[in-house]
N, C-alpha and C positions, 0 to 999 in steps of 0.2 A: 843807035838806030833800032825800031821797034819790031820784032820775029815777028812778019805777018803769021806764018805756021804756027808758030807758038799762041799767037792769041786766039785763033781757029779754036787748036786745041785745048786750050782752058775754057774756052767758051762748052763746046764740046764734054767737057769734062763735068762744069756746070749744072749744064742741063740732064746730062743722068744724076747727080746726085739728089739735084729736085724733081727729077721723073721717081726717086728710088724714095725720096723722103714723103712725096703726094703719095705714092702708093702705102707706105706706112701707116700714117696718118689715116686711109679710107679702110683699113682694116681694125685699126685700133679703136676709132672715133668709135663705131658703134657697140664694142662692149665696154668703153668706159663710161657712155653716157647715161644708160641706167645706172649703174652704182652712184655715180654724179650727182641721178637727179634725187638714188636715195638718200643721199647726205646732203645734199642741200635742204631736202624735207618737200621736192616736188610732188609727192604723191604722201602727204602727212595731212588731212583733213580733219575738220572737229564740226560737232554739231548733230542731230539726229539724222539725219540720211547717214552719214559715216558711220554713227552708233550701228543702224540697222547695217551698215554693208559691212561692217565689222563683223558680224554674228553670221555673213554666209559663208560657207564650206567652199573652200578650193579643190579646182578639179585641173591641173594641166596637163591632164589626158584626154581631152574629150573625142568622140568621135560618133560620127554622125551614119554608120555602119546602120543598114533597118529605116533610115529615115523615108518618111513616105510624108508629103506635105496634105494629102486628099486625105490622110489618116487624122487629121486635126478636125475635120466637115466645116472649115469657116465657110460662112452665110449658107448654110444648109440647113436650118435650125430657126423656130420661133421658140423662144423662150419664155419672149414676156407674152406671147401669145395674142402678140396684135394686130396680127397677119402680114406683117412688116419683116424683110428678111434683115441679117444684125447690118449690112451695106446703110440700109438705107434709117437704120434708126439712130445710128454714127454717122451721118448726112446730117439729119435732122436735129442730132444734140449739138454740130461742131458749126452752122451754118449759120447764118442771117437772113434775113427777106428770102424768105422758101414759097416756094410754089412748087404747089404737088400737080403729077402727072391723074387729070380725070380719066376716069374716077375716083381713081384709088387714095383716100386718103395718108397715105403713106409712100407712096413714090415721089422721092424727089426730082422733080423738072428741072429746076431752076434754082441758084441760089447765089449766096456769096460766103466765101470764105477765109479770114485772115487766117492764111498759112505760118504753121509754127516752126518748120525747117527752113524756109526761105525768107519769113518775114513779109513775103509780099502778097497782096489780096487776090484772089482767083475766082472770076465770075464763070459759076457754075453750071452748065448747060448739059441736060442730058442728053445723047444720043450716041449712037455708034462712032461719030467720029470725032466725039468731044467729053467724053464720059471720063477715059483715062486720065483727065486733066488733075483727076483729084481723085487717090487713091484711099485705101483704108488701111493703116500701117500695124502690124503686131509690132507696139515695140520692143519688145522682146519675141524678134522673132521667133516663126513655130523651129525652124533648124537647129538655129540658137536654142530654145527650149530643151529640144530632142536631148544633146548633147550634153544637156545639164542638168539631166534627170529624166523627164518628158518619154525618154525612152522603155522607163519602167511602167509606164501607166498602163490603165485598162482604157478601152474604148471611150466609155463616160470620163474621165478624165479627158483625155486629148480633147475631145469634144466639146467640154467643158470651157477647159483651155479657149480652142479655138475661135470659140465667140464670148469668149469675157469683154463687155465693153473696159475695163478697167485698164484692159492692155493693150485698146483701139483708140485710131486717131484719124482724124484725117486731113491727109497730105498731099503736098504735090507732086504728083505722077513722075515725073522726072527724077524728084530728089529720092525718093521711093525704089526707083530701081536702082538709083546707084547705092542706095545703102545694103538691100538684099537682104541679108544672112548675116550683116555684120556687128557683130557688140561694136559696145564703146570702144575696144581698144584699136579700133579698125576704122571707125565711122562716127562722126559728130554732124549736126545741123551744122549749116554752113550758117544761121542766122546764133550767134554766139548770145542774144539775151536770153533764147531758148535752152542755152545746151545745162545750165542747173536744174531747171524743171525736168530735162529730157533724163537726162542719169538718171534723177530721182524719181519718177515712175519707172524705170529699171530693175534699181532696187526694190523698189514698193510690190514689182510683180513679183522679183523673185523672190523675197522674203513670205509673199502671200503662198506660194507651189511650192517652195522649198526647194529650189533651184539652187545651182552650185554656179560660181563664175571663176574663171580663170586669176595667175598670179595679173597677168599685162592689163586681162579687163578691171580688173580690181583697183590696178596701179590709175587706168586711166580716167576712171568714176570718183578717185580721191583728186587727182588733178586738179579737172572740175569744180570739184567740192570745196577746194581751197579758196575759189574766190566769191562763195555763198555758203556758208555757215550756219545761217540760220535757214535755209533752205526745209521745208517741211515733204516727206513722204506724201503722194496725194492721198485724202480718204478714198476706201473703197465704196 
């Protein structure tokens, strides 16, 4: 005859050993996954972006102590001197079918934009309650920067920095705030045919400032890399 008590308690017993084995396992799992994915060669890239992101200096101290973002002056600035601030002349290099606000031959109205973070197209309307729909993204951010040298500079540099088109894009509002402040190893395009081009102006900025990137961002720009090889730096 079957000890109902007795099978209670093996059951009972059971289930703490797989309560005590789950809790193992969530502590274990994430320091062997990096070693993991360094032996399996998840983060082993070839090709000239990996060349160039091989050559940047690791920093896995960084901190962002002094950072002041209005210390960068992005769109405070005419550079190329054509009475256009850098918003709207990254409008006008990233857009199609533009229509300028009269009189100004350089305010964009109007436009369309195929988005490189989301993939999807964004008909562009200026005004107050429609402007943010398309933002101008540092991809390398200015915090991110700070952190990675950016902090040594003089004014003209930051400045400098701040309105490089080289390091502007323009994206959609949304995907923009959720990226913030974050490197690669924190934050990818969610539209995945962009995410090789995106690491590689990455490195392309920071190899031009001489910028330092972390071991994780490092790890996760080579990931990347792995599945575009012949992937090129963009010109400046």
């Amino acid at each position: 005859m079957i000890n109902l008590d007795s099978l209670v308690t093996r059951f009972l017993i059971l289930l703490l050993i797989a309560g005590f084995i789950g809790v193992a396992v969530g502590l274990v799992l994430p320091k062997v996954s990096r070693p993991l994915a360094q032996m399996t060669g998840q983060y082993v890239a070839t090709g000239p972006v990996a060349e160039a992101l091989a050559t940047l200096p690791v920093d896995d101290h960084p901190s962002t102590r002094g950072y002041d973002r209005d210390s960068f002056g992005y769109n405070t600035t005419d550079d190329d001197g054509d009475g256009c601030t850098i918003r709207d002349d990254i409008l006008k290099r990233d857009m199609t079918a533009i229509k300028y606000k009269a009189p100004s031959a350089c305010q964009v109205k109007s436009g369309s934009l195929r988005e490189p973070y989301t993939g999807k197209t964004i008909h562009f309307v200026r005004g107050r309650q429609t402007s943010a729909a398309v933002q101008i993204d540092h991809v390398v951010a200015l915090e991110n920067a700070w952190q990675s040298g950016a902090n040594k500079w003089d004014a003209a540099q930051k400045q400098e920095y701040g309105n490089d088109p080289y390091n502007l894009l323009s994206v959609d509002g949304p995907a923009n705030q959720q990226k913030g402040s974050a490197s690669a190893a924190y934050w990818l395009p969610a539209n995945r045919q962009f995410r090789c081009a995106y690491v590689a102006r990455q490195v392309g900025v920071k190899e031009k400032y001489d910028l330092t990137v972390t071991t994780a961002e490092k790890q996760a720009i080579s990931k990347v890399l792995r599945t575009c090889p012949a992937q090129q730096i963009p010109k400046r």
